[in-house]
C-alpha atoms as one frame of an Amber mdcrd trajectory, in Angstrom:
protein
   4.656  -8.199 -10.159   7.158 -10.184 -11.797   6.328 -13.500  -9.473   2.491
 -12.486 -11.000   4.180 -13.399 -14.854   6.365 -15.891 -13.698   3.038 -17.907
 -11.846   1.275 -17.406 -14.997   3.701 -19.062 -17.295   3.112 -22.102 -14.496
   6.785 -21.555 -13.172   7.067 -23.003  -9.678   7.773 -21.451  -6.807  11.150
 -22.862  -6.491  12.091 -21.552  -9.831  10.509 -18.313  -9.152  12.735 -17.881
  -5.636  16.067 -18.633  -7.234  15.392 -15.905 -10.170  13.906 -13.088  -7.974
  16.927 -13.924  -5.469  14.077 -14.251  -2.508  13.582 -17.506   0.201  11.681
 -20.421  -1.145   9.083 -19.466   1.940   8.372 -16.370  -0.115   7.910 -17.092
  -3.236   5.453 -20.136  -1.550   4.040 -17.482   0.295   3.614 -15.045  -2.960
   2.154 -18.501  -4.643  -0.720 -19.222  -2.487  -1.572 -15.291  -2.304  -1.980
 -15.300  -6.541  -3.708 -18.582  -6.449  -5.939 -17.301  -3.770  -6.493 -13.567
  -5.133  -4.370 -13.220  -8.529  -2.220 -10.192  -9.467  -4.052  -8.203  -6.851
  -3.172  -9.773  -3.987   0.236  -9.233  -4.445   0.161  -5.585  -4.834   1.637
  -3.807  -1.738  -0.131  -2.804   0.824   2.722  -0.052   2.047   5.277  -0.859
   4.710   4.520  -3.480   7.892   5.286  -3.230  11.520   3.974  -0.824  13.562
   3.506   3.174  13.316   5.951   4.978  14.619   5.052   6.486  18.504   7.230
   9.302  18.681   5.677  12.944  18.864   6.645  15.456  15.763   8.413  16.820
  18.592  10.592  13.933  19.439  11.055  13.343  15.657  12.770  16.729  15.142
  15.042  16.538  17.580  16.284  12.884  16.431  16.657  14.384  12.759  18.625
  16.977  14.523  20.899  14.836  16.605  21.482  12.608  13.918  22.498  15.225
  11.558  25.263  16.334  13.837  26.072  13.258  14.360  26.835  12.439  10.890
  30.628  12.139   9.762  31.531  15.231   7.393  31.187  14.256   3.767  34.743
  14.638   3.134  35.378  11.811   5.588  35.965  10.976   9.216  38.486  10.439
  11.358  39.721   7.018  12.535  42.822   6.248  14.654  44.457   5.687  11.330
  43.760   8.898  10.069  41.355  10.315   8.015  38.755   7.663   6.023  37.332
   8.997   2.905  33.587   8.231   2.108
C-alpha cells in the first residue's frame, strides 16, 4: 500500500520503483492498476501460479523426505569438516 501513498502524493512511477527497491515495469504496472481501480486494486489477491497437484498423500511423504534430508542444526559435514549453520 505504500505505492497507493506514494501515487497519491503524484510521485511517478520511476520515483516510486527506486524507493520500494522494485523494476520500473512494476511500479508502471502498480500505476495503471491505482489509476484504473485506486487503493483496491492493489490489494493482494493471495499467491499466483498454479495450485499445487500433489495428493495429501504425496505431500506427506515429501515433508517427510525433506525432513531427513535436512542437515542437523548443529551443522553438516563438508570435505573440510564440519560447517556450522
Amino acid at each position: 500500500m505504500q505505492a497507493a501513498e506514494l501515487f497519491e502524493q503524484k510521485i511517478k512511477p520511476t520515483v516510486v520503483a527506486r524507493r520500494l527497491r522494485v523494476s520500473m515495469k512494476s511500479a508502471c504496472q502498480w500505476h495503471q492498476l491505482w489509476r484504473d481501480g485506486g487503493v483496491q486494486a492493489l490489494a493482494s489477491r493471495g499467491p499466483s501460479g498454479s495450485r499445487c497437484r500433489l495428493s495429501p498423500c504425496c505431500l506427506e511423504k515429501l515433508a517427510a523426505y525433506l525432513d531427513e534430508a535436512r542437515p542437523p542444526t548443529a551443522g553438516w559435514r563438508t570435505r573440510c569438516g564440519l560447517r556450522r549453520g
